[in-house]
C-alpha positions in Angstrom: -10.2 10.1 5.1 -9.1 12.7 7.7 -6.1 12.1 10.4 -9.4 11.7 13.0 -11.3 8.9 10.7 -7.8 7.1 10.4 -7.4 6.7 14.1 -10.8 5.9 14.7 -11.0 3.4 12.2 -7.5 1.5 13.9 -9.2 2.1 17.0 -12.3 0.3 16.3 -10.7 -2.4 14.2 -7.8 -3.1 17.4 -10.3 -3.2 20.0 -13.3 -5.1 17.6 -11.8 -6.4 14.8 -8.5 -7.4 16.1 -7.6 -10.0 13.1 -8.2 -7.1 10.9 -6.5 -4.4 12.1 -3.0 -5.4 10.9 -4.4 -5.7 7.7 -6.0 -1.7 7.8 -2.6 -1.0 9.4 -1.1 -1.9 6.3 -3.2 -0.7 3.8 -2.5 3.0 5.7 0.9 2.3 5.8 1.8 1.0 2.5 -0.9 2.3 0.3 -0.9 -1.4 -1.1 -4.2 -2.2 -3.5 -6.9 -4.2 -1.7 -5.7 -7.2 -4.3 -2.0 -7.0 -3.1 -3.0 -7.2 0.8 -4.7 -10.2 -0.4 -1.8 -11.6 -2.0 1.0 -10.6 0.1 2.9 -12.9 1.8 5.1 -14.0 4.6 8.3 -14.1 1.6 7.5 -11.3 0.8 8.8 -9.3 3.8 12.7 -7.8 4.5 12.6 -7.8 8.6 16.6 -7.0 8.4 15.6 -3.9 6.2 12.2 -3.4 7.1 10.9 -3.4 3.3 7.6 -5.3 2.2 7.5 -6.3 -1.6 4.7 -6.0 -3.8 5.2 -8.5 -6.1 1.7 -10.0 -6.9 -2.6 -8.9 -7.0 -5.0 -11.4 -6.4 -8.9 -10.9 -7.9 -11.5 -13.6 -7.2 -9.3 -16.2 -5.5 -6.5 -15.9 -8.7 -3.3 -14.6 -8.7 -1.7 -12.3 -11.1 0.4 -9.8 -11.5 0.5 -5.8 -10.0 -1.2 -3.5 -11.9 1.9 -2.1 -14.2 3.5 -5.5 -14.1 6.3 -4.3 -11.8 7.2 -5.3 -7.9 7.9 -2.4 -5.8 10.0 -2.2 -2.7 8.1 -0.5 0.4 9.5 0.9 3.4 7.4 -0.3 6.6 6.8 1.8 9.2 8.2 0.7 12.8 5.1 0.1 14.0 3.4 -1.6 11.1 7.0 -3.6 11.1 6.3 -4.6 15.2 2.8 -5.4 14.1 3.2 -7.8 11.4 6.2 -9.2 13.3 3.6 -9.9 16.3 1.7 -11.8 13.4 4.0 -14.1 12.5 5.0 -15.1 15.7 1.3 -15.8 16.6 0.7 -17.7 13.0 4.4 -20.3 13.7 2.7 -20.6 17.5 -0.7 -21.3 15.4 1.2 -23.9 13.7 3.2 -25.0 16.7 -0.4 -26.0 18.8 -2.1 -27.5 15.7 -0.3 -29.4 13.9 -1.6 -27.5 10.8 0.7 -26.2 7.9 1.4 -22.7 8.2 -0.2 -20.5 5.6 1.7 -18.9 3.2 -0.4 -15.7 3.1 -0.1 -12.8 5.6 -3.7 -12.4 5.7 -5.2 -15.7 4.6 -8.6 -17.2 4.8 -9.9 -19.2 7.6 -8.6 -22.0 5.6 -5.2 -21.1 5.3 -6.1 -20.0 1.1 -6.3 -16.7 -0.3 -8.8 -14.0 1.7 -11.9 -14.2 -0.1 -12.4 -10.3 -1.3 -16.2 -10.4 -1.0 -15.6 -11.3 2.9 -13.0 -8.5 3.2 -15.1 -5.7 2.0 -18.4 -7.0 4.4 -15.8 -7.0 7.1 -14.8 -3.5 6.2 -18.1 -2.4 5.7 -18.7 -3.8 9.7 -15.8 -1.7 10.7 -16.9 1.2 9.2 -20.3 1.0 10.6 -19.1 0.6 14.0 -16.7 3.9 13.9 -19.7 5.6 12.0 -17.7 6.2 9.2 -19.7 6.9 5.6 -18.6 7.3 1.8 -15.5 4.9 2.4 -14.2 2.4 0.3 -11.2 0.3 0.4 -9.3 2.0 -2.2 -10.3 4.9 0.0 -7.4 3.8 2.4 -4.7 3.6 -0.6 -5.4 7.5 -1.4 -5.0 8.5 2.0 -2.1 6.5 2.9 -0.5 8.5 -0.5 -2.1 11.6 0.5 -0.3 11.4 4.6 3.1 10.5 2.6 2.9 13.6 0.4 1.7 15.7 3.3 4.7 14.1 5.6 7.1 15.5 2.8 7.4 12.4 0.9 9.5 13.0 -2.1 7.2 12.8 -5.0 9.5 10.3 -7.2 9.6 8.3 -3.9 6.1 8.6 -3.7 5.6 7.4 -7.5 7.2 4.0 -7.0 5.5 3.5 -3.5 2.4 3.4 -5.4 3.4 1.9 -7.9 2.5 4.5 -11.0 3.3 4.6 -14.0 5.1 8.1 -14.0 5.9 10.8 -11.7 3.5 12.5 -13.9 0.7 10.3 -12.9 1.1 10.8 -9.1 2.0 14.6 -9.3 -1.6 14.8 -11.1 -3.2 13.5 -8.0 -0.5 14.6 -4.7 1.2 17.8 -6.2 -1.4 19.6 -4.2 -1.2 18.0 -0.6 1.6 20.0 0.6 2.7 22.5 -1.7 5.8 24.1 0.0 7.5 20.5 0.3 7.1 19.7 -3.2 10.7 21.6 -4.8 12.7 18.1 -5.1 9.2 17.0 -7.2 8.9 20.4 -9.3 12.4 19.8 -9.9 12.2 15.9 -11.2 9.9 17.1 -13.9 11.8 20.3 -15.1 14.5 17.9 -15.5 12.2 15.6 -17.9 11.4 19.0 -19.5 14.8 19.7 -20.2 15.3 16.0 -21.4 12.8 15.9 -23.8 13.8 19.6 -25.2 16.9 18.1 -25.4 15.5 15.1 -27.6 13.2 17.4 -29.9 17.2 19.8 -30.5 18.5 16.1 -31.9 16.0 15.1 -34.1 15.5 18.7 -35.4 19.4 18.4 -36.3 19.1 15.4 -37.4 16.0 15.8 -39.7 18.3 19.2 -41.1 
């Protein structure tokens, strides 16, 4: 997704979908899965440090863990940070006029339980639609929100534990090629696990001498 489909598709989703755009907002922002904007919630959110935690997935209404098994600390953007901030306020009012308990969930259903999945993606579908977007999918939203970091001059190791991979190796195989002339700190992150396992192979050789 180009810099042109990204601010179309905020566009239509603020001034159409306006429960939704916060969510797209942070999918861009974050490059979270679709299954940890579904299970991200209100805990889950630093506002002194303006970090979001990914802690958890969601598939079919059941939580689990993330993908790898690990959390990861993301930095929000200012504006996503405003955004979500506006959110909260509106969900305590919510609460406030009601009477109801407050959901736990950033983006919950109707109900106040988990987003049903199925709902998101005919919602997304809607949006897409509307800006006359084709060939998108959610997970479409995580690669582009990588992509914009790398581009942006994202440190590759920073970019790794944004998304939440396995190893540097992983996400250099798929963002290496989005900026090439910011990409020296990266190039030099994996000469130095070059020189560590040469180092390795020198101490077994001795040792096996």
């Amino acid at each position: 997704l180009k810099v042109s489909g990204k601010q179309v598709l905020l566009k239509v989703s603020k001034e159409h979908y306006k429960t939704l755009y916060p969510l797209f907002l942070t999918a861009l922002r974050t490059a979270a899965r679709q299954g940890e904007i579904v299970a991200l919630a209100w805990d889950t959110i630093d506002w002194n440090s303006s970090f979001i935690t990914i802690k958890r997935g969601a598939t079919n209404g059941e939580i689990h863990s993330t993908k790898n098994r690990r959390r990861r600390r993301v930095p929000m953007s200012p504006q996503l940070a405003e955004v979500l901030k506006q959110r909260h306020v509106a969900a305590k009012a919510a609460v406030l006029a009601t009477g109801i308990t407050m959901s736990p969930w950033i983006f919950p259903s109707p109900t106040g339980g988990l987003m049903d999945p199925s709902k998101l993606r005919r919602e997304f579908k809607a949006v897409l639609t509307k800006a006359k977007i084709r060939g998108l999918t959610f997970h479409s939203l995580r690669h582009t929100a990588l992509t914009t970091m790398a581009e942006g001059s994202v440190p590759m190791a920073a970019l790794q534990r944004i998304a939440g991979h396995s190893s540097i190796q992983v996400t250099a195989q798929y963002y290496l090629h989005a900026k090439p002339e910011s990409h020296q700190e990266t190039l030099k992150a994996l000469e130095a696990l070059d020189d560590e396992s040469a180092s390795k192979m020198r101490v077994e050789s001795a040792e096996a001498g």
